[in-house]
C-alpha positions as CSV (number, residue, x, y, z in Angstrom):
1,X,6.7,7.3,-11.0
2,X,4.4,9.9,-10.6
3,X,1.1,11.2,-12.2
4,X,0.9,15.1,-12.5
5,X,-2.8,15.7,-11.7
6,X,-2.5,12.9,-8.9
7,X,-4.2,15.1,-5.9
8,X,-5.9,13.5,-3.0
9,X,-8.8,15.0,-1.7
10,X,-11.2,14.5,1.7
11,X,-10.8,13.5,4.7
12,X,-7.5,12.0,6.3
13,X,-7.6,8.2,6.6
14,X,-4.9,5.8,8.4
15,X,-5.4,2.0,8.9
16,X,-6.6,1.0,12.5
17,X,-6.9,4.8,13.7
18,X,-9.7,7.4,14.5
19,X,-9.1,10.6,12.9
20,X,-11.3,13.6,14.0
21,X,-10.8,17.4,14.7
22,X,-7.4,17.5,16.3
23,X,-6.9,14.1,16.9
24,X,-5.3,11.0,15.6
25,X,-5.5,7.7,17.8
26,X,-5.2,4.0,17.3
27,X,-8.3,2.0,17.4
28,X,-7.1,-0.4,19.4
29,X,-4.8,0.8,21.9
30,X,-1.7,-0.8,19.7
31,X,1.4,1.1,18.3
32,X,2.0,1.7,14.6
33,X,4.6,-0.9,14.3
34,X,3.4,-4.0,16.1
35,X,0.1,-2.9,13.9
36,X,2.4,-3.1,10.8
37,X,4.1,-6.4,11.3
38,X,0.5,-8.1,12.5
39,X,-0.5,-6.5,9.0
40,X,2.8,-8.3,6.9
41,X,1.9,-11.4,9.4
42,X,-1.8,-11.5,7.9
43,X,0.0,-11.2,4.3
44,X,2.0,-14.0,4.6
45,X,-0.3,-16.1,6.0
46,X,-3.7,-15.8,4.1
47,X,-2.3,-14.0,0.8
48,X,1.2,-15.5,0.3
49,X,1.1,-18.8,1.4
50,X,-2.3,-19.4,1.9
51,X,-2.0,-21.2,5.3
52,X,-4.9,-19.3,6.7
53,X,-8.6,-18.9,5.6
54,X,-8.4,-15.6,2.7
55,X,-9.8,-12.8,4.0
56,X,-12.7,-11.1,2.7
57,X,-13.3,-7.1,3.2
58,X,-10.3,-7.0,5.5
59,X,-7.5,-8.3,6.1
60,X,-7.5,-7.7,9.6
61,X,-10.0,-5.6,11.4
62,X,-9.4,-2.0,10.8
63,X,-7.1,-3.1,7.3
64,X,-8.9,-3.2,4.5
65,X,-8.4,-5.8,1.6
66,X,-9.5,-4.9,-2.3
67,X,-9.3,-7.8,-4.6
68,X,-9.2,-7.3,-8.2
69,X,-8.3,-10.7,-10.0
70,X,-4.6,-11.2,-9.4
71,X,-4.2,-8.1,-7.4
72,X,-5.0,-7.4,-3.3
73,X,-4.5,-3.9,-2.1
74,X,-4.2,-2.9,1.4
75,X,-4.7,0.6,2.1
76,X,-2.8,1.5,4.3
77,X,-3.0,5.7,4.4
78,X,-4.9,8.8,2.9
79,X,-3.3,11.8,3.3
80,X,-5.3,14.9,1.5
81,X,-3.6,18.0,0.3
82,X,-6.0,20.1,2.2
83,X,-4.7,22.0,5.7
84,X,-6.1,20.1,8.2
85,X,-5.3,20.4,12.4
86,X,-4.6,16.5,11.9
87,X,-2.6,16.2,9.1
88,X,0.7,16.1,10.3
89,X,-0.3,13.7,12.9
90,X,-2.0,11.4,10.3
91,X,1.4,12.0,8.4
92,X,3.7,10.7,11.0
93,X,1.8,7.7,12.3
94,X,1.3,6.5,8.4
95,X,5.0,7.1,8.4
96,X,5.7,4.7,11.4
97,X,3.5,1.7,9.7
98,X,5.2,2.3,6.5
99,X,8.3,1.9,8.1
100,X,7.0,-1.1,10.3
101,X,5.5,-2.7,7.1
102,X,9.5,-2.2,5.2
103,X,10.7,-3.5,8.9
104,X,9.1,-6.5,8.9
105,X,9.2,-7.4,5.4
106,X,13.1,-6.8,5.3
107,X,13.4,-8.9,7.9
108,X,11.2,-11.8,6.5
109,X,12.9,-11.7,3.1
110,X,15.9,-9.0,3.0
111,X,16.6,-6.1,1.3
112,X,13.8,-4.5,-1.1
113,X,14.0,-4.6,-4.6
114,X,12.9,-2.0,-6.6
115,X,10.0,-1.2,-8.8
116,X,12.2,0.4,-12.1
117,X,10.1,1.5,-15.1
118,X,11.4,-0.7,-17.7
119,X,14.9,-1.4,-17.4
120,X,15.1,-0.3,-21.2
121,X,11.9,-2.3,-22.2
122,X,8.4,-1.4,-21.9
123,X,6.6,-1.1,-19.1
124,X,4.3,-3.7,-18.4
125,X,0.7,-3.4,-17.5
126,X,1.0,-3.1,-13.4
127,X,4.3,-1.0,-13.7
128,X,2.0,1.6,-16.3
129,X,-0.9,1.4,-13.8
130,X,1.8,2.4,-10.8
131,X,2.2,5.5,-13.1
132,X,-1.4,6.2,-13.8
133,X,-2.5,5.9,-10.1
134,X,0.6,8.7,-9.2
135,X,2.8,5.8,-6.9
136,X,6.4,7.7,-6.8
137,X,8.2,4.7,-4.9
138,X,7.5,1.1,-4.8
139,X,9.8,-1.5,-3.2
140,X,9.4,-5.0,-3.2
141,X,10.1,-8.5,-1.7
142,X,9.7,-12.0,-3.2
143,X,8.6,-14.4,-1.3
144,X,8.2,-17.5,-3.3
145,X,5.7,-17.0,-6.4
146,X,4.5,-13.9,-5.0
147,X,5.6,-10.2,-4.6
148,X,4.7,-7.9,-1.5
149,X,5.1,-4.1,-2.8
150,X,5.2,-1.5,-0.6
151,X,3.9,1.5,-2.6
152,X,3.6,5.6,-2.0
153,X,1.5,8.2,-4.0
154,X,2.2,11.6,-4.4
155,X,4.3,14.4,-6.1
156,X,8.3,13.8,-6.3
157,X,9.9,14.0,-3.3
158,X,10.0,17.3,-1.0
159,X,6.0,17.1,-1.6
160,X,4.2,14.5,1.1
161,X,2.7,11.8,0.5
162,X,-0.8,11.7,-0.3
163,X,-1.4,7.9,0.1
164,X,-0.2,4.6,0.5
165,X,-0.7,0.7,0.3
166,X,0.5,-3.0,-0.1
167,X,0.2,-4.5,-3.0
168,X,0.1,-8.3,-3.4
169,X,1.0,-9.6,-7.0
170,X,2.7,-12.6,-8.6
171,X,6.3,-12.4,-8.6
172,X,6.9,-12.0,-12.4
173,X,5.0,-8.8,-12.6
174,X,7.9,-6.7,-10.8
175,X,11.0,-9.7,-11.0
176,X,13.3,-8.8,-13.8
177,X,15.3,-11.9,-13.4
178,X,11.6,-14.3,-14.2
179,X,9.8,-11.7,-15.7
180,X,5.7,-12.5,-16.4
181,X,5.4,-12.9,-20.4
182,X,2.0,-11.0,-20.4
183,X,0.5,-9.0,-17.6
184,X,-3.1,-8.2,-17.5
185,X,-4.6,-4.6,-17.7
186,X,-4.8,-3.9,-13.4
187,X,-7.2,-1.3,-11.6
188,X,-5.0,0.1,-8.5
189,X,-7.4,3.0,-7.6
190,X,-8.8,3.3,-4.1
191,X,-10.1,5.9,-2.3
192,X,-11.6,6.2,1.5
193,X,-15.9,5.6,1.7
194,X,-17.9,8.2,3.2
195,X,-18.9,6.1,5.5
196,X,-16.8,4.7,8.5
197,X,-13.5,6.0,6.4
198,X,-13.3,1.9,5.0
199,X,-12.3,3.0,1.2
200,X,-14.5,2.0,-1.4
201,X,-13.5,-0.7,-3.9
């Protein structure tokens, strides 16, 4: 599922971390992963089963939440094609809270399921906007009406990743087994602000 002219460009972003010349570090003091499971904790809670107050602007500080009708996206990493000194570290630690984000979710609710393009049918509307917006893997869990997908831009696979985000949607939009009769147009796109690298929405 990728987008040929999908390129990311500016400056590197990563949830919960300062990124300057030569240097990638966390906010906070915390790791990557116990950042990525209090991340899939925050999901669970205020966007899944709505046991906490919903978040507005982020989900927690440092994570930013976009909400577009059915849809919340958390960025999660921006990695641009240009050579920068902190690149690769940017790379690695968005690598870590992917896999901490997959960790924790597996864990929660099993293995992923996959995001498939149609199965033989057409694509609905968020599966065609995964395309547009360049994601080349999306895995998924159910967790009662609700699906958290784990999603990754960029070019097929040697090329890096050039960004990457949770998605929260209902269930039927990426379940083949209940599939959603009609899914609504969806804007994915997101892109780090000039200002305090929060992306704009």
């Amino acid at each position: 599922m990728t987008q040929p002219n999908a390129t990311v460009t500016g400056t590197p972003w990563l949830t919960g971390h300062v990124v300057d010349a030569g240097d990638v570090r966390s906010d906070d003091g915390e790791g990557a992963l116990v950042r990525a499971g209090r991340i899939v904790d925050a999901i669970e809670s205020s966007l899944v089963d709505g046991s906490a107050a919903a978040p507005v602007g982020e989900l927690i500080p440092g994570t930013p939440l976009i909400r577009r009708g059915d849809v919340s996206i958390v960025p999660l990493s921006w990695e641009p094609a240009s050579p920068d000194a902190t690149r690769a570290a940017v790379r690695e630690r968005a690598s870590e809270i992917w896999r901490g984000i997959r960790s924790a979710c597996e864990y929660r609710h099993g293995a992923a399921e996959v995001v498939e393009p149609g199965d033989g049918a057409p694509p609905n509307a968020y599966v065609r906007a995964l395309e547009r917006h360049g994601v080349r893997r999306a895995d998924w869990w159910g967790s009662d009406d609700t699906a958290i997908v784990l999603v990754v831009h960029g070019e097929p696979l040697p090329a890096p990743a050039s960004a990457s985000a949770v998605h929260v949607v209902p269930r039927g939009w990426v379940s083949t087994v209940r599939p959603t009769r009609r899914v609504p147009e969806v804007d994915l796109a997101w892109s780090p602000g000039t200002a305090g690298g929060q992306p704009n929405t």
